[in-house]
C-alpha positions in Angstrom: 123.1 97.5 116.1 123.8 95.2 118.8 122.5 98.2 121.6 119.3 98.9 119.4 118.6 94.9 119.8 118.9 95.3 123.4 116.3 98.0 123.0 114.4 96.3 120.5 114.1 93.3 123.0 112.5 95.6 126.0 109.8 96.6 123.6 109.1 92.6 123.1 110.5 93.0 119.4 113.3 91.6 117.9 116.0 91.8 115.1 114.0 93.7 112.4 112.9 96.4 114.7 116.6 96.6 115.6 117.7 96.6 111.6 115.0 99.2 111.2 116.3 101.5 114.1 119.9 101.2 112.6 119.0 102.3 109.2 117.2 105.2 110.7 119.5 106.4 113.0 121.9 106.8 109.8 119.9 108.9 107.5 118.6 111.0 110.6 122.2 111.5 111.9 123.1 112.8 107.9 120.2 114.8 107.9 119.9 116.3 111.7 123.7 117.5 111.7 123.1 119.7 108.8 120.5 121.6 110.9 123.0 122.4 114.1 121.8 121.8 118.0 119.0 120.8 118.3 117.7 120.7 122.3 113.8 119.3 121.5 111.9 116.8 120.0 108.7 115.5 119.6 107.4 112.0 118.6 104.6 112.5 117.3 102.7 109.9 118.0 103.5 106.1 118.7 103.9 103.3 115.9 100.4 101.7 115.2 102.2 98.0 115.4 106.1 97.5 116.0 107.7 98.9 119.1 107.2 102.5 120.6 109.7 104.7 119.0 112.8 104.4 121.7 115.2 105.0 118.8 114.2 108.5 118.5 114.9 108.7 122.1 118.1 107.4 122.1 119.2 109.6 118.9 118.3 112.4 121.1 121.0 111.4 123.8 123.0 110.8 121.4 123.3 114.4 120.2 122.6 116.1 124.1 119.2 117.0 123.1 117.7 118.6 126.7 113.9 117.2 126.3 111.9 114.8 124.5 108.3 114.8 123.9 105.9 111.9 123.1 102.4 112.6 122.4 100.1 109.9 121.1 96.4 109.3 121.6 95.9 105.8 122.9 96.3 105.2 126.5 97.5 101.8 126.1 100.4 103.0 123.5 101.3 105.7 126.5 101.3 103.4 128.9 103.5 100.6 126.8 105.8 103.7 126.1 106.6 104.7 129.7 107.2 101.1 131.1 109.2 100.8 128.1 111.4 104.0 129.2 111.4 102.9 132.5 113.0 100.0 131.7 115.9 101.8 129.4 116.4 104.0 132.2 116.9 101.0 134.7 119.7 99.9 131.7 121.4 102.9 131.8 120.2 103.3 128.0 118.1 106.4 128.4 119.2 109.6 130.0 117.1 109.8 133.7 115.1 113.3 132.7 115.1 113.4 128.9 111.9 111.6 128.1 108.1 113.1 129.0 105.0 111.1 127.6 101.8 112.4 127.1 98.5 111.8 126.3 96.9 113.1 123.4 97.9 113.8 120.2 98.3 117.8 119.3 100.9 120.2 119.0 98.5 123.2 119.9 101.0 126.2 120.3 104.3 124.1 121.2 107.0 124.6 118.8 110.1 121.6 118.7 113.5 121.6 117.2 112.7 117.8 115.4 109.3 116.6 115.0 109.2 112.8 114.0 107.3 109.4 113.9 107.5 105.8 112.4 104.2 103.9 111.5 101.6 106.2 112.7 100.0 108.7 109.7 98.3 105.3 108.2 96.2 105.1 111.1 94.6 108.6 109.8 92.5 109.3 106.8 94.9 110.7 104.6 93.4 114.0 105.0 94.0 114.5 108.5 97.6 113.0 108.1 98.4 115.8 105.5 97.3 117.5 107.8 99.4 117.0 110.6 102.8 116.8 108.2 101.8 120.4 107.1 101.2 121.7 110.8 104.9 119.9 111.9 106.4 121.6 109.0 105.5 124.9 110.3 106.2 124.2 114.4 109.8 122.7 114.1 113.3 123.4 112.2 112.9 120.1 110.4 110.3 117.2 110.4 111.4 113.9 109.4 108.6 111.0 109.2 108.4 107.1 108.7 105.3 105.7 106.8 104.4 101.9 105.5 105.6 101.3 101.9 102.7 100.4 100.0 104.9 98.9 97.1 106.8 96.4 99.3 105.3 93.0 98.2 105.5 91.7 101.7 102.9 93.8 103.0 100.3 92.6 100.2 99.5 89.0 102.4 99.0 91.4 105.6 95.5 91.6 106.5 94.4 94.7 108.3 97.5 96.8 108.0 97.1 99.8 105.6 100.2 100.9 103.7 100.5 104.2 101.9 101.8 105.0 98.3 104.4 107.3 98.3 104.5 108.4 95.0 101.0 109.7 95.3 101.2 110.7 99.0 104.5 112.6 98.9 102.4 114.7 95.4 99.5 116.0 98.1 101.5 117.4 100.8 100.5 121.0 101.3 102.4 123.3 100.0 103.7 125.4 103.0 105.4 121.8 103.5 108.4 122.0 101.5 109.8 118.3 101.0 113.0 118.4 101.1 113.9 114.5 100.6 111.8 111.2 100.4 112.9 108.0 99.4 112.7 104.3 100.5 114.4 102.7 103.9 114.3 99.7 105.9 115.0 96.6 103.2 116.1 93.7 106.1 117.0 90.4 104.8 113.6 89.2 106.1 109.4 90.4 105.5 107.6 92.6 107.1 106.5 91.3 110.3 109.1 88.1 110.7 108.7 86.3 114.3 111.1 84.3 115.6 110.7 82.3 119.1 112.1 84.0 122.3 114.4 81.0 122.7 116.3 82.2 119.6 116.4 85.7 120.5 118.0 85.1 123.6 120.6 83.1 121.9 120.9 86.4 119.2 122.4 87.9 122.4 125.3 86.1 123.0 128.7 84.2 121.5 130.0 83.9 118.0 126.2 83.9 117.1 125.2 87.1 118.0 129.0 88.5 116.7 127.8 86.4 113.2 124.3 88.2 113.2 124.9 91.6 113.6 128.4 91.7 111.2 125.6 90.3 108.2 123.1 93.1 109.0 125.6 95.6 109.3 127.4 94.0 105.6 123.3 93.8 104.6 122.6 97.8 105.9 125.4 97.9 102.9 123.5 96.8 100.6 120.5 98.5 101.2 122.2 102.0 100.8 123.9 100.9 97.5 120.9 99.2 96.0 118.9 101.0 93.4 115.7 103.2 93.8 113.4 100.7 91.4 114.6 97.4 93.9 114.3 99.6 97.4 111.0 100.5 95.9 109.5 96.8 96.7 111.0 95.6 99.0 111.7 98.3 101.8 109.4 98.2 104.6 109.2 102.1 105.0 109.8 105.2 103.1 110.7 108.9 104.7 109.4 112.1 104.0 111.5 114.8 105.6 110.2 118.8 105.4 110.3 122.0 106.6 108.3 125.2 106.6 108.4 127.3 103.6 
């Protein structure tokens, strides 16, 4: 948690990107080591709000991936991305050659061990994000992706941010997409989009504080797993769709 803060601070977020990170990092770990090495990825495409996806990088040091790819379509989100990197690299956070960023937003004939992304298929018409899950599904061993939870009450005062219902959305995935799990994730003690000043996330950082904060998340993370479907359902930031090719 605490190293995922670190991160989460040199994308100018905070504690609930970190939480968020942490909770993915577990179910990805469950469901990557099932699939055995795994030497590329692919982010496919950057979040349309929170962060740039760094996690994702990181998980792919973590288990000695060789490359990872970044592809999104906004020049701004690239270039956000690779100061970002740069930065992780300076912190000894982010293995030197790992990470390549590009512009543009297609797979074309490239085929990746993982294919993911976190708050990026709402930007599309649903169409076109169907789409995209159906043409990951067929270029990697197993795609994992992060979407807004349209049931989580906290996104209803949120003007300007679509959220997706998963009930409905995870029913229209082609078929030569075989889900093989969905479900609800990222419940922090806090709503979507929480702020808190840069004076206090300094202080997050260090002393009986920051050991305080990141024992109650970690307790909180907890909950989360062991809290039932119906409750996750509203009040869970995201919800996960992982697939693979039939």
């Amino acid at each position: 948690m605490k190293k995922f803060y670190e991160v989460a601070l040199l994308e100018g977020e905070g504690l609930g990107t970190a939480y968020e990170y942490y909770m993915k990092r577990r179910l990805l770990v469950k469901l990557l080591k099932e699939e055995g090495k795994l030497d590329s990825f692919c982010v496919f495409g950057l979040p349309e709000k929170y962060g740039t996806s760094m996690d994702f990088c990181l998980l792919a040091g973590e288990v000695k991936a060789a490359r990872v790819t970044v592809l999104d379509e906004r020049q701004e989100a690239v270039n956000k991305c690779t100061a970002v990197a740069s930065k992780l690299k300076e912190n000894k956070l982010l293995p030197e050659a790992l990470l390549h960023v590009k512009s543009g937003l297609a797979l074309n004939d490239e085929k990746y061990d993982f294919i993911t992304n976190c708050d990026v298929f709402q930007r599309f018409s649903e169409e076109e994000a169907l789409k995209m899950i159906a043409e990951a599904a067929v270029k990697s061993k197993i795609s994992v992706f992060f979407l807004p939870n349209g049931f989580n009450v906290s996104h209803i005062p949120s003007p300007g941010r679509k959220a997706i219902n998963p009930v409905e959305f995870v029913k229209k995935i082609p078929q030569k997409a075989e889900v093989i799990r969905w479900g609800y994730i990222d419940m922090p003690p806090f709503p979507s989009g929480s702020k808190i000043s840069e004076e206090k996330k300094k202080a997050v950082k260090s002393g009986l504080f920051n050991f305080a904060v990141f024992i109650i998340l970690k307790l909180w993370s907890l909950v989360e797993m062991l809290t039932p479907s119906f409750i996750r359902k509203r009040y869970s930031h995201a919800f996960y769709i992982a697939v693979k090719n039939r």
